[in-house]
N, C-alpha and C positions, 0 to 999 in steps of 0.2 A: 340761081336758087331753084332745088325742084318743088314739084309740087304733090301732094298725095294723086297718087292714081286711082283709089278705091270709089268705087259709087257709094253714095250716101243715100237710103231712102229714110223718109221721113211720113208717118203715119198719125191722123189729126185724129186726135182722142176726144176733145172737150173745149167749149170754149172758156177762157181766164174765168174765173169769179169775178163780176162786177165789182164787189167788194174792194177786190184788192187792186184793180185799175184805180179806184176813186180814192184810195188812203196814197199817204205817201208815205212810201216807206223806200230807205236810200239803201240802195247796192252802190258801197263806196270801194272801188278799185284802191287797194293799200300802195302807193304810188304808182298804180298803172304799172305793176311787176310781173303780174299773170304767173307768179311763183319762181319767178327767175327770167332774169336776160334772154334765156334761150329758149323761152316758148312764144314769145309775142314776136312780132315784126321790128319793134321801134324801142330803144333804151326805157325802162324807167324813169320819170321824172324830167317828158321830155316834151315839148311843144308838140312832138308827132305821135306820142301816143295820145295825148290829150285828143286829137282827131278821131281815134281810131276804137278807144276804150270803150264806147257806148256798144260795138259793135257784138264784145264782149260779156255784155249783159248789164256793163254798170248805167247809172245814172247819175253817179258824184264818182270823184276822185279827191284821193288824197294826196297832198305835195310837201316834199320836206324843204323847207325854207333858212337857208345862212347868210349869213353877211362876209361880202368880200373885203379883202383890207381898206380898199376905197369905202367903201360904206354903200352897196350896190346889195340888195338882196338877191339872192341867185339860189336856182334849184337843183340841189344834191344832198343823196341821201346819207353814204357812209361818213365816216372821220378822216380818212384819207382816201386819196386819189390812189385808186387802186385797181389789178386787174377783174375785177367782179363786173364792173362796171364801166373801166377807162381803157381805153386802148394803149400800147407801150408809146409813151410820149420823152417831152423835157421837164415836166413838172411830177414833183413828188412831193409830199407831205400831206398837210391838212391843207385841205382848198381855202381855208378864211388868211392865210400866209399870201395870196396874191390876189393882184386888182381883177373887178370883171374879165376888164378885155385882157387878162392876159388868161382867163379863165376861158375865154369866151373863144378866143381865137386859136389857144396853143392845146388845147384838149379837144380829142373826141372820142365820144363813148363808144360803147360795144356795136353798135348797128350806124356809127360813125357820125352820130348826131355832136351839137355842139351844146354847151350846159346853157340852158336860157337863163334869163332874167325871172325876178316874180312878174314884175309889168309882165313882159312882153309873153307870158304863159298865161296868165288871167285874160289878157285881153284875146288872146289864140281861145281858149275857154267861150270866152263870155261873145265874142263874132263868129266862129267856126263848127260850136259843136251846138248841143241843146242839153248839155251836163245840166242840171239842177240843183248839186250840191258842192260846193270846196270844201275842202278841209286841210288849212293853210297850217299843217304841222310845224312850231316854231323850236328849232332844234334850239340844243340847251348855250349854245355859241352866236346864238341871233340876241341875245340881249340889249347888246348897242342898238340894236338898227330896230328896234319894237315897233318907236312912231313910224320910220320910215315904213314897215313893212304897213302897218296899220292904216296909213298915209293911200299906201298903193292901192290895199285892198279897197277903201273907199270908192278913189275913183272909178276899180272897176264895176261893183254897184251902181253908184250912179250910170254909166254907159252903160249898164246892162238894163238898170232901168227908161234910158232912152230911147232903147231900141226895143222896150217889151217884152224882156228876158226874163223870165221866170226862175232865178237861181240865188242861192241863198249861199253866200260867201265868209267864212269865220278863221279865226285866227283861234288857232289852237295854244292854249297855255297850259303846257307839259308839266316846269317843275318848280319848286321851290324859289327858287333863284328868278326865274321866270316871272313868276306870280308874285314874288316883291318888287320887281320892276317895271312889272305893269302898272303895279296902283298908284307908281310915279308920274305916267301920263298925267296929260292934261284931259277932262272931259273921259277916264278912262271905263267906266260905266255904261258909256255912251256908243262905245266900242263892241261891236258883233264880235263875241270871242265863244268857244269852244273851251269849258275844263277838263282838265282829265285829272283834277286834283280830287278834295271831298267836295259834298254837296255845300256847305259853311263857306268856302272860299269862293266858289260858283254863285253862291247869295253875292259874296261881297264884291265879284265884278261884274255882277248883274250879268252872266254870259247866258244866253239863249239854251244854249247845249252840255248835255252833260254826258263826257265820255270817259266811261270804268272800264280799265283792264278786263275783258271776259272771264280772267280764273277770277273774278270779288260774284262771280255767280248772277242769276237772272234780277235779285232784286228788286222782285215785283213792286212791293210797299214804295220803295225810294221812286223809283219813276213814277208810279202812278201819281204820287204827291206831287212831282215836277209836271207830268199831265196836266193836273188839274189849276197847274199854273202859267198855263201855256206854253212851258218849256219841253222839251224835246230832250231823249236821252240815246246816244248810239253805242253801239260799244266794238273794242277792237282788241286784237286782230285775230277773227277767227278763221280758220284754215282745216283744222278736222271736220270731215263731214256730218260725225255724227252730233259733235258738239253745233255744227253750222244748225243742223235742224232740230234738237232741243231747245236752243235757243229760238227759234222762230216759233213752233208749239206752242211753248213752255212760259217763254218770256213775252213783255208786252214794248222793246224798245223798238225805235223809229229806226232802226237799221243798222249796219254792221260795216267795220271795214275788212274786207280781207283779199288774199292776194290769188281767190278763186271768184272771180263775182258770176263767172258764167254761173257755176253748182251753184253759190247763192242764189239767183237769178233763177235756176231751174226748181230749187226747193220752193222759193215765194211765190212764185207766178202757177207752180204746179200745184199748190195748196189746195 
């Protein structure tokens, strides 16, 4: 692999705004994509970028989460095992057609990684980095495995609270279908989740987080209400820069996911 040959100088303008050290506000890497496979070192959605993503400016990542035929939550983003992401293998279709290990074992992605587990990427997370935020995107084909993945996220909480971890872990509930079989859980109220649905439905699983498509606009009034209810609103996925920094201005939410966190990262901290 080479490497850039140019000299990099770097010139100290100002120190941060205190301000903005002390709020928190989430630069959430949109699955650690850095805008494609071929700009980062390590696959999206991979136990090795999770290491590496903060480097990038983020402080949260976001993870898209499926269930294998076995009933094994596992992290992958598209509908099928494809070249974007997968290297030419034996398996083709949609990745929920086969068990973990045959997931685990017979694919490797574009930087030759292997598809992890939700376990075994939370806990690489919650021991290895100093992330802050998850955001356990639950794809619209994870509906079997909800408690399981629910199940998982738990523990990793708890271990992060054993060890003093400072990170705020949620299960994101996408859609329709979704959010009718959440309310199925047992205790599902009870459950740290993320909406991305309306605010009414966000009442009704009592989810901490509320994430609106950026084209539904800044929505001052709506968050500020959820402000002042101690809830938290982010929103995704922005990628235009000039939309990244309107939003940061303009609007008042707790953070963005998008698949530039460096520019994120340089518009907030430059404020």
């Amino acid at each position: 692999q080479e490497y850039p040959q140019n000299t990099v100088k770097f010139r100290f303008a100002r120190k941060i705004k205190p301000e903005l050290l002390q709020n928190k506000y989430y630069v959430i890497s949109h699955h650690g994509s850095g805008g494609g496979p071929e700009f980062l070192p390590h696959t999206e959605n991979t136990n090795e970028i999770c290491k590496v993503i903060e480097r990038y400016g983020a402080n949260g990542i976001e993870v898209d989460v499926r269930v294998a035929k076995d009933g094994v939550p596992f992290l992958y983003h598209d509908n099928t095992l494809n070249p974007r992401l997968v290297r030419k293998g034996s398996l083709v279709g949609k990745p929920e057609n086969y068990t973990f290990d045959e997931l685990h074992s017979l694919v490797r992605l574009i930087h030759n990684e292997q598809i992890p587990s939700l376990e075994s990427m939370l806990d690489v997370i919650v021991t290895e980095t100093t992330l802050e935020f998850v955001y356990v995107d639950c794809k619209p084909t994870s509906e079997p495995g909800l408690g399981t993945i629910a199940a998982i996220c738990e523990s990793a909480r708890q271990k992060a609270l054993s060890l003093n971890r400072d990170i705020e872990i949620y299960m994101a509930i996408t859609t329709e279908d979704l959010y009718n079989a959440f309310l199925l859980l047992p205790n599902y109220q009870s459950i740290p989740t993320i909406c991305e649905l309306d605010v009414e439905k966000l009442n009704q699983m009592n989810s901490q987080v509320w994430s609106p498509r950026f084209t539904e606009g800044t929505q001052n009034s709506e968050v500020a209400s959820l402000h002042a209810q101690g809830k938290k609103a982010i929103t995704w996925t922005v990628n235009i820069p000039d939309q990244m920094y309107q939003y940061l201005t303009e609007g008042i939410f707790d953070g963005m996911l998008t698949d530039y966190c460096t520019l994120l990262a340089y518009y907030y901290y430059g404020q």
